[in-house]
C-alpha positions as CSV (number, residue, x, y, z in Angstrom):
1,X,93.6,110.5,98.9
2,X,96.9,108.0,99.5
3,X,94.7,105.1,99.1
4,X,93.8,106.1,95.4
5,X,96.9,107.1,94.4
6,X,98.6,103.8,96.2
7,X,96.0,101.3,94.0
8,X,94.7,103.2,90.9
9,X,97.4,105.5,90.0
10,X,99.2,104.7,86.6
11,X,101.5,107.3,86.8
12,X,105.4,107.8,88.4
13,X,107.0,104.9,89.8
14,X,107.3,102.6,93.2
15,X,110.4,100.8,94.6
16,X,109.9,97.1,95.7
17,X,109.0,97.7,99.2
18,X,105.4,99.5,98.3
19,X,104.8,97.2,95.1
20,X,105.7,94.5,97.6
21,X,103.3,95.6,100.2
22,X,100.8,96.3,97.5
23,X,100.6,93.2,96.3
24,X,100.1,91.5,99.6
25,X,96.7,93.9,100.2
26,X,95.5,92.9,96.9
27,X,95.8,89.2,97.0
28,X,94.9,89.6,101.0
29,X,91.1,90.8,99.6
30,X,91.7,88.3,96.5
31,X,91.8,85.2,99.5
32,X,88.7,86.8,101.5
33,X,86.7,86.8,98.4
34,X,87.9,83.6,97.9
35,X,86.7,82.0,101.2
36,X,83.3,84.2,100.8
37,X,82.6,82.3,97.6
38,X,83.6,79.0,99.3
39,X,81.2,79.4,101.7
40,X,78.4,79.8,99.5
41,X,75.4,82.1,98.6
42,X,71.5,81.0,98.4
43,X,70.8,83.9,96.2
44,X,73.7,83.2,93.5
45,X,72.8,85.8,90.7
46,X,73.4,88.9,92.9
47,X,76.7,87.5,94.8
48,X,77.9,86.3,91.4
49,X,77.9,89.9,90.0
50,X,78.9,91.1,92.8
51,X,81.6,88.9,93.3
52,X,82.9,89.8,89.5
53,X,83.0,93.6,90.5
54,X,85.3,93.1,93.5
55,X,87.4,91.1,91.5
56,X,88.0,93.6,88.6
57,X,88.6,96.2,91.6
58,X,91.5,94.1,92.6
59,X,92.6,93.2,88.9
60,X,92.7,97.2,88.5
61,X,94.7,97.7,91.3
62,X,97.2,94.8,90.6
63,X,97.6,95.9,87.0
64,X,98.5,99.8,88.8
65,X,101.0,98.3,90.8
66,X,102.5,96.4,88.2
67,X,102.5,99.6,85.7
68,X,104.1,101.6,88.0
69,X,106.9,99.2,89.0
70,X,107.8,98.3,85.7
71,X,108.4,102.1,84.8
72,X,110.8,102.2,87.7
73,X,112.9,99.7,85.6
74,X,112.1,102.9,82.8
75,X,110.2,100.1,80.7
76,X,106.7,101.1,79.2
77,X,103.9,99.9,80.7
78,X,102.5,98.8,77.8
79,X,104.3,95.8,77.7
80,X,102.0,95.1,81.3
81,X,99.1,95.5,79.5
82,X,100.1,93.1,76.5
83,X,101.1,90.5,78.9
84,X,97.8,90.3,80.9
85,X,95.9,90.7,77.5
86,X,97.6,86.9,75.8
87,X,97.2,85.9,79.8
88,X,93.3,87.1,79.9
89,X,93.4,85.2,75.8
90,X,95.0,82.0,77.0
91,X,92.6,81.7,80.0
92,X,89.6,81.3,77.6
93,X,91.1,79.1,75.7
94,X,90.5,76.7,78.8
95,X,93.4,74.5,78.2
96,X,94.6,73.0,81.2
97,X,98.7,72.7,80.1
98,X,98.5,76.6,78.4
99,X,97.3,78.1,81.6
100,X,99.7,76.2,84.1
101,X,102.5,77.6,81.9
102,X,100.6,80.8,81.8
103,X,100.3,80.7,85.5
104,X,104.3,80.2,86.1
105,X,105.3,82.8,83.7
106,X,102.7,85.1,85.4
107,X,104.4,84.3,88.8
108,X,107.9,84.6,87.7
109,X,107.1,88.0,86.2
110,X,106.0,88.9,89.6
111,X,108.8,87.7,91.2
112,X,110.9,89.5,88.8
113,X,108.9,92.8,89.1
114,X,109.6,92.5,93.2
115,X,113.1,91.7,92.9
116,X,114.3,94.1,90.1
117,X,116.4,97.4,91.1
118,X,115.0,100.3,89.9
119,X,116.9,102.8,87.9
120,X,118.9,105.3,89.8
121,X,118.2,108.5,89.8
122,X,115.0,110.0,87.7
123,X,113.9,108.5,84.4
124,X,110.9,109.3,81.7
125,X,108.6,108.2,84.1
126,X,109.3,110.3,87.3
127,X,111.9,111.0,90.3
128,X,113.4,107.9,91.8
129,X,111.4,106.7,94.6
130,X,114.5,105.9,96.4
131,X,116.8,108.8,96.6
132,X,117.0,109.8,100.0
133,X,115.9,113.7,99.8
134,X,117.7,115.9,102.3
135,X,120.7,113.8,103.2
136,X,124.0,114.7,104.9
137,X,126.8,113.6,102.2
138,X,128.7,111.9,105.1
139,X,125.8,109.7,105.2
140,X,125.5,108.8,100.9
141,X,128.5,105.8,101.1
142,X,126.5,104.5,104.0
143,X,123.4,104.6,102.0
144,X,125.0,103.1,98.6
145,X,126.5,100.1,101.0
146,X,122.8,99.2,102.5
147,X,121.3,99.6,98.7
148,X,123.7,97.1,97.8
149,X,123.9,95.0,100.6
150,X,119.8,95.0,100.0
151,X,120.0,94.3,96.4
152,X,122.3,91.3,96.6
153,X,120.6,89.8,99.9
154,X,117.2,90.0,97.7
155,X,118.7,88.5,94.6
156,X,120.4,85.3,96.7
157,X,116.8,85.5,98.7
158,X,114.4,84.8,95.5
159,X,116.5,82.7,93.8
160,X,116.3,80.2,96.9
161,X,112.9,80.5,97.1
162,X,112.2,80.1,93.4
163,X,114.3,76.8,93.1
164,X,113.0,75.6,96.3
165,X,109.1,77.2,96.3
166,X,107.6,77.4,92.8
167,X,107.7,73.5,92.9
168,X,106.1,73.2,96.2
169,X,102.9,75.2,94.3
170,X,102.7,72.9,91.5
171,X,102.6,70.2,93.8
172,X,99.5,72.3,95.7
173,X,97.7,72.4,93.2
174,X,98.3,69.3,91.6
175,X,97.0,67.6,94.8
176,X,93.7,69.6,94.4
177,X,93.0,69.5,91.2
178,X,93.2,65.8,91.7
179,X,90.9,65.6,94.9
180,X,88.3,68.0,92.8
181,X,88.3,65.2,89.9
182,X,87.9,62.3,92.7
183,X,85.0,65.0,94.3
184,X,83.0,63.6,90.5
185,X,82.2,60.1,91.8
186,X,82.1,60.5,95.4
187,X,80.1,58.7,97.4
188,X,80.2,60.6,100.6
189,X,78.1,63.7,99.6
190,X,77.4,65.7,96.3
191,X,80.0,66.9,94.0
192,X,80.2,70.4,95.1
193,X,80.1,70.1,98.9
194,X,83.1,67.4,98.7
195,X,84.9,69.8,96.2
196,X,84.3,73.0,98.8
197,X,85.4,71.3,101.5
198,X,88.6,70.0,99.8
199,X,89.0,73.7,99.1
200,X,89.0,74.7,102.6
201,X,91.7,72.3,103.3
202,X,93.4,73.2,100.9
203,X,93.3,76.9,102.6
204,X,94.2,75.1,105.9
205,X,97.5,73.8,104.5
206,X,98.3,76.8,102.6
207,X,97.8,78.9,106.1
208,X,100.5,76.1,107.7
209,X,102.7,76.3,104.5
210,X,103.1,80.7,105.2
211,X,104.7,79.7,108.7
212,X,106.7,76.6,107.5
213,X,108.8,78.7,104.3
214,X,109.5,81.3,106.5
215,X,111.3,79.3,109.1
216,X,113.1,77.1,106.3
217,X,113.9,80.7,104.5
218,X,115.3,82.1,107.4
219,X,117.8,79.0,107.9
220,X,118.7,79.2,104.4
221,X,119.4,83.0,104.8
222,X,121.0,83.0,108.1
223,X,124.3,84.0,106.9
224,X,122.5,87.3,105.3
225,X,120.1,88.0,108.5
226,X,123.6,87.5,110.5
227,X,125.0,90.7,108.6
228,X,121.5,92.4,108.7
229,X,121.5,92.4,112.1
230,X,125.3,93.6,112.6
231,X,123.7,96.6,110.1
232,X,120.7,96.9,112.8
233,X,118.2,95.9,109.4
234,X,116.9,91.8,110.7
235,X,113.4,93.3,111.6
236,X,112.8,94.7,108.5
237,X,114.6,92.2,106.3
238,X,112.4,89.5,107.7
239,X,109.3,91.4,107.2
240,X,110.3,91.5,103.6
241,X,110.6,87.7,103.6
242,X,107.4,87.7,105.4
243,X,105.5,89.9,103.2
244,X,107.1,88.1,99.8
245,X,105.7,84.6,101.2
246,X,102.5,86.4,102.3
247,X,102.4,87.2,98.1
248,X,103.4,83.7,97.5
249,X,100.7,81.9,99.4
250,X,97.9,84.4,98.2
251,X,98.5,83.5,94.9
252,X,98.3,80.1,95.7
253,X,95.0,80.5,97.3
254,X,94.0,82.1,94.1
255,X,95.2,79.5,91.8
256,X,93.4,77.2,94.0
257,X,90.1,79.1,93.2
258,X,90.9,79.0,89.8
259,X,91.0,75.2,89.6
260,X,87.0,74.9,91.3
261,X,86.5,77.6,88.6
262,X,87.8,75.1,85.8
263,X,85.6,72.8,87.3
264,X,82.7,74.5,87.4
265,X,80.2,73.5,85.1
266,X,80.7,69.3,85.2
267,X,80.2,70.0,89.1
268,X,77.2,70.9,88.6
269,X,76.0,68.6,86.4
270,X,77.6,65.9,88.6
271,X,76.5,67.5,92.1
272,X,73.0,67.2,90.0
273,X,72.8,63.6,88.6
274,X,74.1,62.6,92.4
275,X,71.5,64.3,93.8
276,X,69.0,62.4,91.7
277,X,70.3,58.9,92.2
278,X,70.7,59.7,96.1
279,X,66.8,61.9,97.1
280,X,66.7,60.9,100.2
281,X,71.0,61.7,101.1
282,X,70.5,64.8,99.2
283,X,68.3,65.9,102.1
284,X,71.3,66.3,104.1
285,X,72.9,68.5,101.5
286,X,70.7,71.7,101.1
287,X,72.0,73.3,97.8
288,X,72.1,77.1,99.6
289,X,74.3,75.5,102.9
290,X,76.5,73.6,100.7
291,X,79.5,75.8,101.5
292,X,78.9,75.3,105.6
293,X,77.8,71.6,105.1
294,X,80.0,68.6,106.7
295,X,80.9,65.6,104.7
296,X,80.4,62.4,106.5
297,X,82.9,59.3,106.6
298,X,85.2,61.8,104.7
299,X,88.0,61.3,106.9
């Protein structure tokens, strides 16, 4: 079955269209998992492992995608493997500053992963996914010029958004990680609820941020969209843009997750010492609707 072979095959190689497209499925069914676990479950054990299964189906299938891009630069994918092993080490480590960094090389690998040509022509690893099969020889200059045309339009494309983007997600998260730390000593509901909701917000403007790059991408690449669409190419260059911001923001949304699972245990213990100093508030707050509750006076 394609499907298999797209997500949990280790073998051959993809070009950066499919490991583009890929990636965008995965971290699609990372952010509804995501907004499942916001809402909230009444019987936690069971959704918690079930939860953790679903996300190891998606870490599986990222870590195929990534494996078989990485050979089409003819690199082993070992070197995949060690990099999510000291990623998988640092994150237990729990310290804050070593997995921000972690989290920026992580992206920029990504980046670097989507954006990298492959090597022409076959390699140890298997035929090039590119090479047009069947093609009139009149047509191969035509086909170098758009392969090179591609390569340097995606090259001036990420290193805009890079500069102008990775930024913009520090300053994301920063913001929420700050409104989680405030959710501590609120007085407007328990610790968790405020700290959910802030989450789904924080969805909200990521949702508003998807529509906002692509319009100021598109004005910073209108001089390459101008030529795509002399070369009769706009429509798909602009999905590409569309599906390399669609990446962008779904790791956001998971980094965002990751902060409330930072958080965790002191919101707990805080969402449970408010609780006890406010019983009779607290009856507003059922601990299984916390995910659908409203916060009062919030804004």
């Amino acid at each position: 079955m394609w499907v298999a072979r797209y997500f949990f095959s280790y073998f051959g190689r993809i070009n950066r269209a499919k490991y583009w497209l890929g990636l965008a499925i995965v971290y699609g069914w990372y952010a509804l998992l995501g907004f499942a676990w916001s809402m909230g479950k009444s019987d936690r054990g069971v959704w918690d492992g079930t939860f953790g299964l679903l996300m190891i189906v998606g870490l599986i299938s990222m870590f195929s995608l990534f494996v078989r891009r990485i050979h089409d630069l003819d690199i082993s994918g070992a070197w995949v493997g060690g990099a999510f092993l000291l990623f998988g080490v640092i994150s237990i480590s729990r310290s804050e500053y070593a997995t921000t960094a972690t989290s920026l090389a992580y992206a920029a690998g990504m980046i670097w992963l989507g954006s990298a040509k492959g090597i022409a022509g076959n390699n140890r690893f298997g035929a090039d996914p590119l090479k047009p099969k069947g093609v009139d020889p009149k047509q191969t200059d035509a086909y170098q010029m758009g392969q090179k045309f591609s390569g340097e339009m995606w090259s001036a494309f990420t290193g805009y958004f890079d500069s102008r983007f990775l930024p913009v997600r520090e300053n994301y998260l920063n913001v929420l990680r700050q409104l989680v730390r405030q959710s501590f000593n609120s007085e407007d509901g328990p610790p968790l609820t405020i700290a959910r909701v802030e989450y789904r917000v924080f969805l909200n403007r990521i949702k508003e941020l998807e529509d906002q790059i692509f319009g100021e991408s598109c004005d910073a690449m209108h001089e390459w969209l101008d030529v795509a669409d002399g070369m009769g190419v706009r429509a798909e260059t602009e999905s590409g843009f569309r599906t390399h911001i669609k990446a962008f923001c779904n790791d956001l949304t998971i980094a965002g997750m990751s902060v409330l699972t930072d958080y965790a245990i002191p919101l707990r213990d805080a969402d449970r010492d408010w609780r006890a100093a406010n019983p009779e508030r607290a009856r507003e707050f059922p601990p299984e609707q916390e995910g659908q509750a409203s916060v009062r006076g919030q804004h």
